[in-house]
N, C-alpha and C positions, 0 to 999 in steps of 0.2 A: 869691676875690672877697670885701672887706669889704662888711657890710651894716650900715646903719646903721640905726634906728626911731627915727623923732622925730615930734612933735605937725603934724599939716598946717599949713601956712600958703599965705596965698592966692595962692601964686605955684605950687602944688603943685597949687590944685583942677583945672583941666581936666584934667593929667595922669594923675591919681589917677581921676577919671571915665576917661577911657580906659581904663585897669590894668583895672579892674573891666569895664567894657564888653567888652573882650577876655577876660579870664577865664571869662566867663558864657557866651563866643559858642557853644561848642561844647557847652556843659551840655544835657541831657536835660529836665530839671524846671528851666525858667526863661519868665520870660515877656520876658527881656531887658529888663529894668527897674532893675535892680539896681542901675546908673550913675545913675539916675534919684531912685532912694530917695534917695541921700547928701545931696543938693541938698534933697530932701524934709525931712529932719532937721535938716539943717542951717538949715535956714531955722525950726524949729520952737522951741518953748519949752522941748522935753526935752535940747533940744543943749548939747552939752556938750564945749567945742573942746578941754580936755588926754583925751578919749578919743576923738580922731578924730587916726591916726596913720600915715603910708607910710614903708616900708620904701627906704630909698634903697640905689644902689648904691656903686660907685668914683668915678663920674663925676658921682655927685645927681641920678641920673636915676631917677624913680619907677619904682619893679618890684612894690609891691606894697601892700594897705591894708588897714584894719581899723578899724570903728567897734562903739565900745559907748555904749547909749542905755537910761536909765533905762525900767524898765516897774516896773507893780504889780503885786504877789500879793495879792490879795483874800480872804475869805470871813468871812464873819460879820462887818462891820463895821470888821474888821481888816484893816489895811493893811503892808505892808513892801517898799520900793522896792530894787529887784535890777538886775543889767545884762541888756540882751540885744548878742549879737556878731553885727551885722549891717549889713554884710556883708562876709564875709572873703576878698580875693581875690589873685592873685599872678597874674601878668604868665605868658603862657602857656610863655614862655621859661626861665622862670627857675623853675617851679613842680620839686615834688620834691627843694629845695638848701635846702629847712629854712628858707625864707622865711617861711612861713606861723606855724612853728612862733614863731619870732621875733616875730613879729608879736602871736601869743595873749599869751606871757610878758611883754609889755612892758604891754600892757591890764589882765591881771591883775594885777601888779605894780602897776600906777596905779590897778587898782580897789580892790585889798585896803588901800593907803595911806590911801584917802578909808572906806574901811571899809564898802564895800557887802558885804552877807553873800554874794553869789551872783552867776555867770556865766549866762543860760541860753542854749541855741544850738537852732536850727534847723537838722540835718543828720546825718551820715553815723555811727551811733554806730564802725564801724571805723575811720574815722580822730580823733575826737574823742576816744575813751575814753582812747588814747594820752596825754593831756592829763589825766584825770581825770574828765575827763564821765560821767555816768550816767543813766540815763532819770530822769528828773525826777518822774514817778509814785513812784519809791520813799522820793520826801520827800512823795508827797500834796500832787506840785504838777503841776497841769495848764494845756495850752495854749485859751484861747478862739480858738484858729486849727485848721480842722481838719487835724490832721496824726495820722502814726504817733503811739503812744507813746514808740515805739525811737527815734524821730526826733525828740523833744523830751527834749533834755537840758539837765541844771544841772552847776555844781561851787561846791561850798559854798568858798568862800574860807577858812576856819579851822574847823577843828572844833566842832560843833558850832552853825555860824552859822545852820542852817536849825532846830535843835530846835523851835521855836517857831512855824516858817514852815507854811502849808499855802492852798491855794484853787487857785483862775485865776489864769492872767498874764495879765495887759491889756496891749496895746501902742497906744502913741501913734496918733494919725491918721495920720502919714506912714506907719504899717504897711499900712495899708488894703490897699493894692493887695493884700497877699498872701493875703489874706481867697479872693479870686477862684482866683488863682495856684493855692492851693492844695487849693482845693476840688474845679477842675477837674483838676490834674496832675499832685500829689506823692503818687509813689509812693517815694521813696528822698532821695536825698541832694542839697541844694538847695545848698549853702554847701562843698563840698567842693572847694576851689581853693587846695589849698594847692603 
């Protein structure tokens, strides 16, 4: 099967919300919202239409999606604006065939271009570290979402892109919801749909 990854267009959105809606269905730590966030960002001022991307198949039929959405790292006055990958999901048919992975490479590829220093994700450090990921505490960056530490990771885009980086990540309004999500029900891995 080829797969193609290209930038969504609005003839993808409902599709793309299903992908995701069904991805999340059988997830453990979800509030089944997750089809709901995309519309949430999208609609918002942080959106940012060449990082909201689905994975097509043979036929152009959506199998799978991935959105990155600027957030801040904060402290002392200082600011440095980084991505978050949220949310990353793959059609439940098709997960395991290296969709997912597709999906990351082509984000970060578009993120390291525009030269944002940093990915950070919300999820499973076993299947992310594969990728580069690392808990995010070891650059003395922390999540304002209560989560694990293990479960809050980054990937600096070029070496040395965080030397300089440390605080809170803030995330946009449309995060909100996860605020609850997570308070009540992450215990592990929330974005693991690959």
């Amino acid at each position: 099967m080829e797969i193609s990854v290209d930038t969504i267009q609005p003839e993808h959105f409902e599709s793309a919300k299903q992908v995701v809606k069904a991805a999340f269905d059988g997830a453990k730590y979800t509030d089944h919202d997750e089809h709901n966030l995309i519309g949430r960002v999208r609609s918002s001022e942080n959106y940012r239409s060449n990082f909201e991307v689905v994975a097509l198949d043979d036929d152009g039929q959506v199998i799978g999606y991935g959105m990155l959405t600027p957030v801040a790292v904060k402290m002392n006055g200082h600011k440095t604006t980084i991505l978050a990958l949220a949310p990353l999901a793959v059609h439940p048919d098709y997960q395991s065939q290296g969709v997912g992975s597709r999906i990351i490479d082509e984000l970060e590829s578009r993120a390291t271009i525009e030269r944002y220093p940093a990915i950070s994700i919300l999820g499973d450090p076993s299947y992310y570290s594969r990728f580069g990921y690392v808990a995010a505490d070891n650059f003395n960056i922390l999540s304002t979402l209560p989560v694990e530490l293990l479960n809050n990771m980054i990937k600096p885009l070029w070496d040395g892109a965080l030397a300089n980086v440390a605080g809170k990540i803030y995330y946009p309004s449309a995060f909100f919801w996860l605020e609850f999500l997570l308070t009540s029900h992450f215990q592990g891995d929330m974005l693991r749909h690959n």
